[in-house]
TORVO-447117 format. One record per residue: residue number from 1; residue in three letters; x, y, z of N, C-alpha, C, O in turn. Coordinates in steps of 0.05 Angstrom, whole numbers, m for minus. Example, Ala and Ser with C-alpha at 12.3 -4.5 7.8 and 13.67 -1.06 7.14 Angstrom:
% TORVO-447117
    k    r    n_c1    n_c2    n_c3   ca_c1   ca_c2   ca_c3    c_c1    c_c2    c_c3    o_c1    o_c2    o_c3
    1  ALA     264    m114     156     246     m90     156     264     m66     156     285     m66     169
    2  SER     257     m45     142     273     m21     143     258       1     157     268      23     161
***
This chain:
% TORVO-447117
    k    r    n_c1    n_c2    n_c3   ca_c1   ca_c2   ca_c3    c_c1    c_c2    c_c3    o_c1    o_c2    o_c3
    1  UNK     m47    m776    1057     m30    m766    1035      m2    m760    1046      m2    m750    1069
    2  UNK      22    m765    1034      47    m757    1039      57    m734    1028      57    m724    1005
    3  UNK      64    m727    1052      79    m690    1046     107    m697    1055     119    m711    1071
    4  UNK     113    m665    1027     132    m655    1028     139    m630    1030     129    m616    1013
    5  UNK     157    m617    1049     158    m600    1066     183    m584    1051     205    m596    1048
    6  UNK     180    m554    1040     205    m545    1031     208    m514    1048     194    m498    1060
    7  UNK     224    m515    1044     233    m483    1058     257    m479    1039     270    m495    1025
    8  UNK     256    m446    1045     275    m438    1037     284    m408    1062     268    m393    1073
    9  UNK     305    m408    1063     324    m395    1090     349    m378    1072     361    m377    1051
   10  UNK     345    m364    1097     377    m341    1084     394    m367    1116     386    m371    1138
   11  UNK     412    m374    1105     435    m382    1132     464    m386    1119     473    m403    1103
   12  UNK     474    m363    1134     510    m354    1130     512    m350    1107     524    m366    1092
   13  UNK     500    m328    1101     503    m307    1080     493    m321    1055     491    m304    1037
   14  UNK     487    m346    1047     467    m355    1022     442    m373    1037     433    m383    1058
   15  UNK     437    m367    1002     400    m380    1008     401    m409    1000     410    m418     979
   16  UNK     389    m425    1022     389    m457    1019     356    m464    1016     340    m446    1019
   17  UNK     347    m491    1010     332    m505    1006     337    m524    1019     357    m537    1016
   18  UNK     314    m529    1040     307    m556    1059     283    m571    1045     265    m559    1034
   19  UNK     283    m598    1047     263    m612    1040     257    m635    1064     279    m644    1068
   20  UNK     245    m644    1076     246    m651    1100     261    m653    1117     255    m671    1132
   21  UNK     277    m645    1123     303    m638    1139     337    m640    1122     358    m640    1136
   22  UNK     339    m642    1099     357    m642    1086     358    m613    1078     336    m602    1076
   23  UNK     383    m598    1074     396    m579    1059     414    m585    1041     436    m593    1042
   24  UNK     388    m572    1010     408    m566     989     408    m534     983     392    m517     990
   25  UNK     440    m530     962     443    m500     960     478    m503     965     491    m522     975
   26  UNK     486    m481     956     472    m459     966     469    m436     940     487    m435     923
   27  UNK     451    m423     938     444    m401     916     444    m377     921     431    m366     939
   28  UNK     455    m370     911     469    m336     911     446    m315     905     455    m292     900
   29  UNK     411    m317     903     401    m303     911     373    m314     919     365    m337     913
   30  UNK     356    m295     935     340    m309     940     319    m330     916     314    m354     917
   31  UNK     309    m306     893     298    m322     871     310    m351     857     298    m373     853
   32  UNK     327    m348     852     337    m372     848     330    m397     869     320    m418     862
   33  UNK     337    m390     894     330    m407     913     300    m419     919     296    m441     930
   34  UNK     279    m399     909     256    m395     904     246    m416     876     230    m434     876
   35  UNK     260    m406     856     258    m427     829     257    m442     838     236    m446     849
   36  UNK     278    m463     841     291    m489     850     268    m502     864     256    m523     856
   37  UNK     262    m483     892     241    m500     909     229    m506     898     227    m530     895
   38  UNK     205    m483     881     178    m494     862     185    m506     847     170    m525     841
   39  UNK     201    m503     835     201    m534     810     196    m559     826     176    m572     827
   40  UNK     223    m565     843     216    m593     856     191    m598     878     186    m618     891
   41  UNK     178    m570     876     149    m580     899     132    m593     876     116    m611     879
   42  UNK     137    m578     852     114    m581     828     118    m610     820      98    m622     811
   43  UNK     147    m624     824     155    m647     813     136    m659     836     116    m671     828
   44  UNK     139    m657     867     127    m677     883      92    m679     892      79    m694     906
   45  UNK      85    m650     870      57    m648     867      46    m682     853      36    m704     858
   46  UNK      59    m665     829      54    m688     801      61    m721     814      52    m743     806
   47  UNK      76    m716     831      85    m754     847      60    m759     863      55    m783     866
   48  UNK      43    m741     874      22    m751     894      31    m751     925      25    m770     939
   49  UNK      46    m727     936      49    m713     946      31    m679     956      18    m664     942
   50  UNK      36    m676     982      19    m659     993      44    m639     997      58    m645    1016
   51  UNK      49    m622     986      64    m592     988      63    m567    1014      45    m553    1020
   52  UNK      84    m569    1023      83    m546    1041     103    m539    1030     121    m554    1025
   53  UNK     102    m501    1023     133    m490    1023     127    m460    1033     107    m446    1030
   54  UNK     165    m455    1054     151    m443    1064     187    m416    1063     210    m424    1061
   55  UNK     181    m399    1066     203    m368    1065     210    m369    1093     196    m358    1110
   56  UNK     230    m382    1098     229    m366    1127     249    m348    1135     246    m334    1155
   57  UNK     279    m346    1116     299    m324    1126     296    m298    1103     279    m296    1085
   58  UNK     320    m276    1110     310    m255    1099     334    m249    1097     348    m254    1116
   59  UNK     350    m233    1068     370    m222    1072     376    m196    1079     363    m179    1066
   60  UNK     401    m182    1108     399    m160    1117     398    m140    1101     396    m148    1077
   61  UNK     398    m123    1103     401    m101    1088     427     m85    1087     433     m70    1105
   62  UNK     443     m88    1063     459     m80    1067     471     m63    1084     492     m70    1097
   63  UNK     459     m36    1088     476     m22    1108     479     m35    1127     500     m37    1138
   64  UNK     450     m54    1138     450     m65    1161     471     m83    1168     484     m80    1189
   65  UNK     475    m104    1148     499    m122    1142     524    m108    1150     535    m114    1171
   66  UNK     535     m89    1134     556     m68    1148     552     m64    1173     571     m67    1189
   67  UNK     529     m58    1181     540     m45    1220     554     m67    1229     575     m68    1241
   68  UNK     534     m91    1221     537    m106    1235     569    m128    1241     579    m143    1258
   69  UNK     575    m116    1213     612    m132    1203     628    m120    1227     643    m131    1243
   70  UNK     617     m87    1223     635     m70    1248     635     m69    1271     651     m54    1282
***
């Protein structure tokens, strides 16, 4: 069976979508970034495709974000 591989990542300050090594995005929060994926995994379900998706970045936490500016 052929797979398709999605992630979704926090990188430089927005959230992107990889699909086998391509990056689309960028979306200004994580859910959204999250929508997007599952729709198009659900599209490559329905094609006869094998789905992997997977969370891998996190956004800081604000204060944290601050120390870190300073």
């Amino acid at each position: 069976m052929r797979q398709a591989a999605y992630t979704v990542d926090f990188i430089d300050g927005t959230w992107k979508i990889g699909v086998n090594g391509k990056t689309f995005g960028p979306y200004s929060t994580r859910e959204t970034a999250m929508a997007a994926a599952v729709k198009a995994a659900r599209k490559a379900e329905e094609q006869g495709y094998e789905v992997v998706l997977k969370v891998l970045g996190e956004e800081a936490p604000a204060d944290e974000a601050d120390r870190n500016a300073a």
